[in-house]
N, C-alpha and C positions, 0 to 999 in steps of 0.2 A: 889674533886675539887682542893683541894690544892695540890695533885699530877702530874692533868696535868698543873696547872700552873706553877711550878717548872719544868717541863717537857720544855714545852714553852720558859724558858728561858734557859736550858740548851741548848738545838739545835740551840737557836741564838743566844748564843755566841760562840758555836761552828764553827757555820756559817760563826762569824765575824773573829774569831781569826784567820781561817784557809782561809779567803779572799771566802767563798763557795759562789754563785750567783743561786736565783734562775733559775732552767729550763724554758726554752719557749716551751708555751702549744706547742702538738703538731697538736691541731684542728683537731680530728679525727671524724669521723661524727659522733657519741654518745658526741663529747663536743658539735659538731654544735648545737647536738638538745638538750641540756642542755639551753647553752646558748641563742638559739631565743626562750624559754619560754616553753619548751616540753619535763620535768625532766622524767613524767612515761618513753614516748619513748627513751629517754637517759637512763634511768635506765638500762631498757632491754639491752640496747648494753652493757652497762659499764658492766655491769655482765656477760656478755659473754668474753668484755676483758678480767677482773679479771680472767675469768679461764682457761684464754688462757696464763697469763702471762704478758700481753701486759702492758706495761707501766706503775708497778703497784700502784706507789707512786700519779702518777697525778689520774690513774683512782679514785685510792681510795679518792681522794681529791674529784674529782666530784661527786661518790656517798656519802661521808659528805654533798656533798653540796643540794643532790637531799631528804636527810633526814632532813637536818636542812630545805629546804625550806619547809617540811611535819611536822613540829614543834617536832621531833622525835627528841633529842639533844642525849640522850646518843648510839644512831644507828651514830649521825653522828661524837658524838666523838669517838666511835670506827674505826669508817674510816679514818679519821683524823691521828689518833694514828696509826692506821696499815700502813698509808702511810708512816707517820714519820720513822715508819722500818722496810719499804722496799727502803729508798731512805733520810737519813736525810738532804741529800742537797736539797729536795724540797722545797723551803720555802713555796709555798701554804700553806700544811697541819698546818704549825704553824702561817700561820692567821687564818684559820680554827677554830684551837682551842683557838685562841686568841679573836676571836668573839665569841664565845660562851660564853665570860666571861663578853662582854663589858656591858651589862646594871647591872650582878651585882656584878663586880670587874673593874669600867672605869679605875682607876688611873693605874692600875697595868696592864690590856691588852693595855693602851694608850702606857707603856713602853716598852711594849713585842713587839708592831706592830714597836715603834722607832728601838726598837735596831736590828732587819730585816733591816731596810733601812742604817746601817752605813758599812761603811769601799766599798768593791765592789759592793754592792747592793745600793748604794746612788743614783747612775744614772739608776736603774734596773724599768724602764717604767709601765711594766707587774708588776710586784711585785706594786707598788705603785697604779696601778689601782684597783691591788685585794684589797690590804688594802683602799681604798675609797669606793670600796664595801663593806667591813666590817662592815664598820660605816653606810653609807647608810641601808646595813640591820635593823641594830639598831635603826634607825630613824633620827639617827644625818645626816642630811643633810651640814650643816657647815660644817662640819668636812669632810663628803666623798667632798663637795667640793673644801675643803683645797689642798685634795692630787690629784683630778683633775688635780687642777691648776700645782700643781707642775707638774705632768705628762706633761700638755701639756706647759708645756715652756720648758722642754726636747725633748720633740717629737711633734711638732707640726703639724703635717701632719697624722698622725695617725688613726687610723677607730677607733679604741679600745678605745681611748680617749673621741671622741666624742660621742660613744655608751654609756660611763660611764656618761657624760654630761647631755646625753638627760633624762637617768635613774632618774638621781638625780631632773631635770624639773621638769620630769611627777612623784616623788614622791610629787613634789610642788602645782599638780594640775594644769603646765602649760601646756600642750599637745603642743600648736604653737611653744613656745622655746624649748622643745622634740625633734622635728619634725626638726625644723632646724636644730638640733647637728645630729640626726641621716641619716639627708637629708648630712651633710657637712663628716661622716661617709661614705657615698655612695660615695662622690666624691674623697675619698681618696681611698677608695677600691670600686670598683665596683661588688666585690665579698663578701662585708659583709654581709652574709647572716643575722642577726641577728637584722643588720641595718636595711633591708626591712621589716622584720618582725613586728620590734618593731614601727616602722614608722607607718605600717598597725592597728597595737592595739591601739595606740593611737588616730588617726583618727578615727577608728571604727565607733563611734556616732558623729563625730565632721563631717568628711566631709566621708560620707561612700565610695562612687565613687573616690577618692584619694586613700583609701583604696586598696579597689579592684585594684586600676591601681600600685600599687604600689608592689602589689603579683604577679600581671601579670608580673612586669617586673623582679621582683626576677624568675619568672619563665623562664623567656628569656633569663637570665643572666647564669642561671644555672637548666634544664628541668629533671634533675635528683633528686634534693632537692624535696622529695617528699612532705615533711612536709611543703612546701607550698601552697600545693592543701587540704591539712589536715584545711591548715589556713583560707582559701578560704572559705573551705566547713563552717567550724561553722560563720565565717561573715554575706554568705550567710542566715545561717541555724537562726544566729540571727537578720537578717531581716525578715524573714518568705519569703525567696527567694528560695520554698524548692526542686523547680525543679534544677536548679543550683546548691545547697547546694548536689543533690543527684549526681550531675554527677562531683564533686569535691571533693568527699568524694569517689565513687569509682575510681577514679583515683590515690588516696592516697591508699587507700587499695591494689591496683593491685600492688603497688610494695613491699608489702611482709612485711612491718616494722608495721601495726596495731597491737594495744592492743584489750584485751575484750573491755577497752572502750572505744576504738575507734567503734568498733563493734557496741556495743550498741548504740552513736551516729549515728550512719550511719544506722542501723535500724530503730530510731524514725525518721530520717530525710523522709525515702521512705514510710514510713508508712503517716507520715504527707502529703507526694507530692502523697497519695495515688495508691502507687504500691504496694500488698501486697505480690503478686508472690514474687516480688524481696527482699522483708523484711521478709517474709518466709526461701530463701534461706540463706539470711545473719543469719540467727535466728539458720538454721540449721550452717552453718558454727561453730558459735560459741560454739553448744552441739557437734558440735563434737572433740573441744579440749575440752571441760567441759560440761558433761551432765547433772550435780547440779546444773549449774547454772540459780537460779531463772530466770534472765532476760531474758536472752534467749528465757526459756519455756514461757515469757510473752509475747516475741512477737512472737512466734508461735502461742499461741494460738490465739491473735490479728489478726492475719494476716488471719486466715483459718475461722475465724470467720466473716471476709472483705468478705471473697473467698466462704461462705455460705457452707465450707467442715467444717458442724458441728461435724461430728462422728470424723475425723479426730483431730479436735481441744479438743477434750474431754479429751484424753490422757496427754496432754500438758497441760490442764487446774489442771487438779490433779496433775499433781506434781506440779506444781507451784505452788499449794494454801497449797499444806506438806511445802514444802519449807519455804516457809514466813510467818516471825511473823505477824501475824493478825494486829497489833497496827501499822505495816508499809503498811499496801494495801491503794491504792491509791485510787481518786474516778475513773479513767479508768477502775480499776483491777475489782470492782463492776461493772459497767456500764456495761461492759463486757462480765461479768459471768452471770450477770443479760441476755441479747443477746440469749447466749449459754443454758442456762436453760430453756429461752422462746421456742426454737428450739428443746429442748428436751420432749417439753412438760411441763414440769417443773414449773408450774404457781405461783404457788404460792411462792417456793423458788426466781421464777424471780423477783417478786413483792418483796419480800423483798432485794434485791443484789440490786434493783433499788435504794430503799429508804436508804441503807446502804450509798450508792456512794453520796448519797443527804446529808447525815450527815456527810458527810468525805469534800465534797465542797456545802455550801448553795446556793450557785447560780444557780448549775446548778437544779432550779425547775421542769423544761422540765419531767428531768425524773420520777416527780411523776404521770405524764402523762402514762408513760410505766409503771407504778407502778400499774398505774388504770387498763391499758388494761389487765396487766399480770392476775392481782386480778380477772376481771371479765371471765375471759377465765378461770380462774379455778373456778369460780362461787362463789368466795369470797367476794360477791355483797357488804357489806356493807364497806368492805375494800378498794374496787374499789372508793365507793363513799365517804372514808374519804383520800383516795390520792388523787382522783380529787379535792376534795376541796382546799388539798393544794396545787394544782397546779395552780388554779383559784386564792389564794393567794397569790403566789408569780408574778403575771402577774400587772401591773400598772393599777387600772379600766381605765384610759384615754386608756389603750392598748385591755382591756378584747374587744372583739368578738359577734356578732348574734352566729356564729360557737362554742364558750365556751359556751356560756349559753343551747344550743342546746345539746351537750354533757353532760354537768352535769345535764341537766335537765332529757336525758333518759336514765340515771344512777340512779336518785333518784327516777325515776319513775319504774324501774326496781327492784329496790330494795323493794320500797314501793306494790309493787303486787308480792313478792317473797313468796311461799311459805315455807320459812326458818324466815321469820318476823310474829312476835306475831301480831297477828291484832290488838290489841291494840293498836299499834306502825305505824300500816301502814298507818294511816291518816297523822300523822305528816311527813313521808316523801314523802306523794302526797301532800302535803299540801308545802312542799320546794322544790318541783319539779315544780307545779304551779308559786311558787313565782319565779324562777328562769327563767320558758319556760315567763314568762311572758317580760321581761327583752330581751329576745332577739325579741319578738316580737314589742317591742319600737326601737332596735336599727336596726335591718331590719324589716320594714312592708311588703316589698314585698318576702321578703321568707318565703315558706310556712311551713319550718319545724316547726318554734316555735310555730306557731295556730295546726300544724296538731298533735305535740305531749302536747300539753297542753287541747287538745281535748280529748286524750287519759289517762292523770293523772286526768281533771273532770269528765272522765266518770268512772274512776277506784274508784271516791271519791262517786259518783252518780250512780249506774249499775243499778236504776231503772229508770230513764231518769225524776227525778220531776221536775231537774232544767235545762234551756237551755244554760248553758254553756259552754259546754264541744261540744253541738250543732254549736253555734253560732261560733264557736274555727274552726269546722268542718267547717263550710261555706266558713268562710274567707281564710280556707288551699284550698279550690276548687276553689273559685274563682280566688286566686293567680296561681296554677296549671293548670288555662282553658286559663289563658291570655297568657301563654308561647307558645299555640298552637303548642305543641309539645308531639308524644304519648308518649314518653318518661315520662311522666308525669302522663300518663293515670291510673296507679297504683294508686297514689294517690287520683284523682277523683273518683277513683272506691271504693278504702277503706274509705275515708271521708264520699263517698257520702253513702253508705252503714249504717253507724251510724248516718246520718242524718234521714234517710229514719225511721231507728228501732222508733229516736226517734218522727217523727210525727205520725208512726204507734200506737204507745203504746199511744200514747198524742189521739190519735182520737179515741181510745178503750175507754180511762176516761171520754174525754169531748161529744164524738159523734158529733164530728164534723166534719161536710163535708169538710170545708176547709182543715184541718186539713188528709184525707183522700186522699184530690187531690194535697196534695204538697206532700204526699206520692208517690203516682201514678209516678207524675209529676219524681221526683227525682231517683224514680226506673227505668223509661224508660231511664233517662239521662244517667245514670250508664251503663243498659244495652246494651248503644246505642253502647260504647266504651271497653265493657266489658261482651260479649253477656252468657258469662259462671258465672256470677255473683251468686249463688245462694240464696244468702242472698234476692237480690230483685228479685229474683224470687218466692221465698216463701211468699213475702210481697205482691206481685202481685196478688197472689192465697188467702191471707187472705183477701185481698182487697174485692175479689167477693161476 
């Protein structure tokens, strides 16, 4: 520490003795895209300069600055340092490194950034804006606005000035005073790119249509600044604007400067505007600079999984899941896989990828829904019906359904006549399938599912027909079923009516009762009237005789 700051002073007094001024940037489009807020994309170029030669002392300044903004300080005192010699008359690099000292040596970087400003660098505009950036980093707002001011009462027309202006604002939390330095920015350059930029971010949530018009015209101003459509696109992308978002982002990508993740943005964007084709292609683009990379094989497999090309996505799915540390999968990654397992057949691992994604985000309940189905498709009935349940619990009773109680009901009741359940055990869950079917039959009376399957759990409880419950259940699913006067229905009166029938058959065997006989009769012709292959009341018709 105490070498580079000896260092620091050494080159500025060299600087001063020998009258040296710093260089004026030469805004080359890796500073552009530094400076309006897009270090990875300026990285990428600056390190193409660096080994091209190109300008090495500034480059090397902007990448210190793209490391210090990455909180990486001894990457970007290296840079720093490498600029200082390749070029000791740049004074950049020895604010550079003079900031990197300010919060824990101020006294001593406050002298090092002074004695930069005496002798020919007193009037040196650029120099004195960097050094109010310096501080600005640092948090000192007073201070970076100290050397504003100076700046603009040397140069009062300046873009550069009033870009530094609006910085120091919107580190204050004013965006509207921002806006206007960066708006008075524009009117001195119409070509500040950095100005429109910054103008844009700041508005972002404040007036988002300003925003947006404000990129459009950076875009008018200059149709080649790609990274304007790059700015566009996440605006868009963070209104959930993601048809727009998707045709702003490939417009940014088509001229050649994207990173991986840009990439990966531009993926979630078309996946969200649900095109999966085209988030597919982007997916492939990017395995094929990097085929390790996890994200990619994410939304590959995403995407082919949208596109129901399950075999396809399988491949993609495996590596991705070697790839990533388990403690970093997300609840989509489950969700997902959960999808692709169910297609594979796979039920039971489905059922658990569901409930995985459920403990990675508790809200999304829905999917112990899928959790159920998966369960029950692999016949893991009681598993099925302790997902469902907590599906039923994560739903608000003023929200629960006739339709939820209908399905948990012939879950529990499925479960409760499994022959994989101790009979011991199978009363209590016909006995919570009753309670349940009962519950939708309150909240829809006129649908006939909850009487017609809670007919079905008391006859599972009853199979020798003592009590007329499971009857009476039966009745009421018919009568609802005959008012719809539609055959579409007819199944149901044919199967209700069927166990109605058993049960006054068996009931007139016990009692010998006539009545009891003709509502048999009665019930079997109704059945067969609409159901002439019925055999059940066919048989009953023949014991009748």
């Amino acid at each position: 520490m105490k070498h580079n700051v000896f260092s620091i002073i050494f080159f500025s007094l060299l600087s001063f003795v020998f009258g040296i001024s710093a260089l004026q940037a030469k805004e080359s489009e890796s500073i552009y895209y530094f400076k309006a807020g897009f270090p990875q994309q300026a990285k990428k170029l600056l390190l193409q300069d660096l080994s091209s030669g190109t300008d090495v002392a500034e480059t090397c300044f902007y990448l210190g600055e793209v490391y210090f903004g990455d909180n990486k300080p001894d990457s970007a005192s290296y840079y720093y340092n490498q600029g200082l010699k390749a070029d000791p008359t740049f004074l950049y690099n020895q604010v550079g490194l003079a900031k990197l000292q300010i919060k824990n040596n101020p006294s001593q970087s406050s002298q090092v950034l002074g004695d930069l400003l005496k002798g020919k660098n007193k009037k040196n505009v650029d120099l004195i804006i960097e050094i109010g950036r310096a501080y600005l980093s640092a948090g000192d707002t007073d201070l970076a606005m100290t050397y504003e001011q100076k700046a603009e009462l040397l140069k009062n027309k300046y873009a550069a000035v009033y870009v530094l202006k609006g910085d120091i604002y919107l580190a204050k939390k004013d965006p509207g005073q921002a806006c206007t330095n960066y708006e008075s920015a524009i009117y001195f350059d119409k070509t500040s790119k950095v100005a429109y930029i910054k103008y844009a971010r700041a508005y972002r949530d404040v007036n988002t249509d300003l925003a947006i018009q404000k990129l459009n015209d950076l875009k008018a101003v200059d149709p080649s600044f790609s990274l304007a459509n790059k700015e566009l696109a996440e605006l868009y992308y963070s209104k959930n604007r993601f048809s727009e978002a998707q045709k702003a982002f490939g417009d940014y990508v088509a001229s050649g400067n994207d990173t991986d993740q840009d990439l990966i943005e531009y993926a979630m964007t078309v996946l969200l505007n649900g095109d999966y084709q085209k988030c597919y292609e982007i997916a492939q683009k990017g395995l094929n600079r990097n085929p390790n990379n996890a994200v990619f094989n994410r939304f590959a497999m995403y995407s082919l999984i949208e596109l129901k090309k399950y075999d396809e996505a399988i491949p993609y799915a495996d590596k991705f899941f070697k790839l990533m540390d388990p403690k970093t999968l997300s609840y989509f990654d489950y969700m997902y896989d959960g999808r692709l397992l169910n297609a594979e057949k796979k039920f039971i691992d489905a059922g658990n990828a569901f409930e995985k994604a459920v403990s990675i985000d508790s809200t999304k309940t829905e999917l112990y829904n899928l959790a159920s189905d998966a369960y029950s498709n692999g016949n893991d009935l009681k598993s099925s019906v302790i997902a469902y349940g907590k599906y039923i619990k994560g739903i608000p009773v003023a929200n629960l359904t006739a339709e939820n109680y209908v399905d948990y009901g012939k879950k529990l009741y499925s479960l409760g006549t499994s022959k994989t359940v101790a009979d011991s055990a199978k009363i209590s869950w016909l006995e919570k399938a009753d309670s349940v079917l009962t519950k939708a039959t309150i909240l829809a009376p006129d649908d006939y599912r909850g009487f017609y399957y809670r007919g079905h759990a008391n006859l599972a409880m009853d199979p020798q027909y003592t009590k007329d419950i499971a009857t009476q259940n039966y009745l009421k699913a018919m009568e609802i079923a005959k008012s719809k006067n539609d055959p579409r229905y007819n199944p149901i009166i044919s199967s209700a009516g069927s166990q109605v029938a058993i049960y006054y058959y068996f009931h007139s065997v016990k009692t010998k009762s006539e009545a009891d006989r003709a509502e048999c009769r009665r019930v079997c012709n109704e059945v067969l009237s609409i159901d002439p292959e019925n055999e059940t009341c066919k048989k009953l018709l023949v014991g009748l005789k």
